[in-house]
Wavefront OBJ file of the C-alpha trace (Angstrom):
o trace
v -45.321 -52.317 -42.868
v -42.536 -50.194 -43.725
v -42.799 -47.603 -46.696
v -39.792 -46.419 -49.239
v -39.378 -43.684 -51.422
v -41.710 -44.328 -54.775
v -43.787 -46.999 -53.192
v -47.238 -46.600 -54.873
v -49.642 -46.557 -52.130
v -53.674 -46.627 -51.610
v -55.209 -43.908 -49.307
v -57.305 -45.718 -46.297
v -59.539 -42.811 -45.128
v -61.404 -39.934 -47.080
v -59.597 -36.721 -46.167
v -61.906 -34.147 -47.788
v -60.556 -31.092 -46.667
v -57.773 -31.997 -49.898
v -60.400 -33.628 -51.785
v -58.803 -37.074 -51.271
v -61.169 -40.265 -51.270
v -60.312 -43.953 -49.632
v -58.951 -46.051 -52.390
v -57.064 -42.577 -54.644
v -53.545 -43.899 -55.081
v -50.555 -42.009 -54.323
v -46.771 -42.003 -54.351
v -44.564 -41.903 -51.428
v -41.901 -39.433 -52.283
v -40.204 -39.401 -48.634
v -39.961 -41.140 -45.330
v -39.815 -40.029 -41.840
v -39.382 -41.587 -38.677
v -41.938 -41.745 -36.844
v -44.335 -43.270 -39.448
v -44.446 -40.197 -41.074
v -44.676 -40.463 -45.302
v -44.751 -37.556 -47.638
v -47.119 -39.024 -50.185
v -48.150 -37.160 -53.733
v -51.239 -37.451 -55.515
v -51.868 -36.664 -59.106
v -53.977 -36.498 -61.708
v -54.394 -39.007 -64.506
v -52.115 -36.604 -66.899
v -49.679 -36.486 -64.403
v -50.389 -33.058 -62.514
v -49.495 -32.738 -58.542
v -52.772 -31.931 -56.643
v -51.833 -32.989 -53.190
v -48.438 -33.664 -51.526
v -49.335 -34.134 -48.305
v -47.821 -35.970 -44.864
v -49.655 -38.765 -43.136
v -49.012 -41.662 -41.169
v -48.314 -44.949 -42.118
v -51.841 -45.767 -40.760
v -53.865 -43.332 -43.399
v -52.356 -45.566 -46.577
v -52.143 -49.427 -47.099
v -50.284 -51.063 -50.066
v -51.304 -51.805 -53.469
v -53.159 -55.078 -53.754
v -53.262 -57.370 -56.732
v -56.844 -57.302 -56.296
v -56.984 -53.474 -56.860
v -58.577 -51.869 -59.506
v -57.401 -48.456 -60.588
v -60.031 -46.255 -61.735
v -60.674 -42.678 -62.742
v -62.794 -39.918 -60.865
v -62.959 -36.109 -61.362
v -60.597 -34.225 -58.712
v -62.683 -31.076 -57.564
v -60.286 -28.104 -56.224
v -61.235 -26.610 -52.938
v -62.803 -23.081 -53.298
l 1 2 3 4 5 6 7 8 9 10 11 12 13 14 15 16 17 18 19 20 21 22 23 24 25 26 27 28 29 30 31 32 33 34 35 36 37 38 39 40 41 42 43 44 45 46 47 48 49 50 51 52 53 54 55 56 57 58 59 60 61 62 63 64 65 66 67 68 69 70 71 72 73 74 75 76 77
């Protein structure tokens, strides 16, 4: 699967060291080669709390059968 600039995209793997969970969506807001994405998460009033790089492997694309839903973000200490 190949990835563009402002593809929304679903996180595949809990990365708790940023608070991330398997299913938070994100935004891909650049590419590299190499399968490298730059992918932003945010909050449900539109605040950045990660922008982080991972592999084309750690997201999947949005589904139709997706549901969005809402969970608190907890900040790391």
């Amino acid at each position: 699967m190949s990835y563009h600039i402002l593809d929304t995209v679903v996180l595949d793997r809990d990365l708790p060291e940023r608070n991330l969970c398997r299913g938070d969506l994100g935004v891909v807001v650049q590419v590299y080669e190499s399968n490298g994405l730059e992918v932003e998460f945010v909050t449900a009033s539109g605040r950045t709390e990660a922008l982080i790089t991972l592999n084309v492997q750690d997201v999947r694309p949005v589904s139709d059968d997706d549901l969005v839903a809402v969970r608190p973000y907890r900040r790391s200490a």
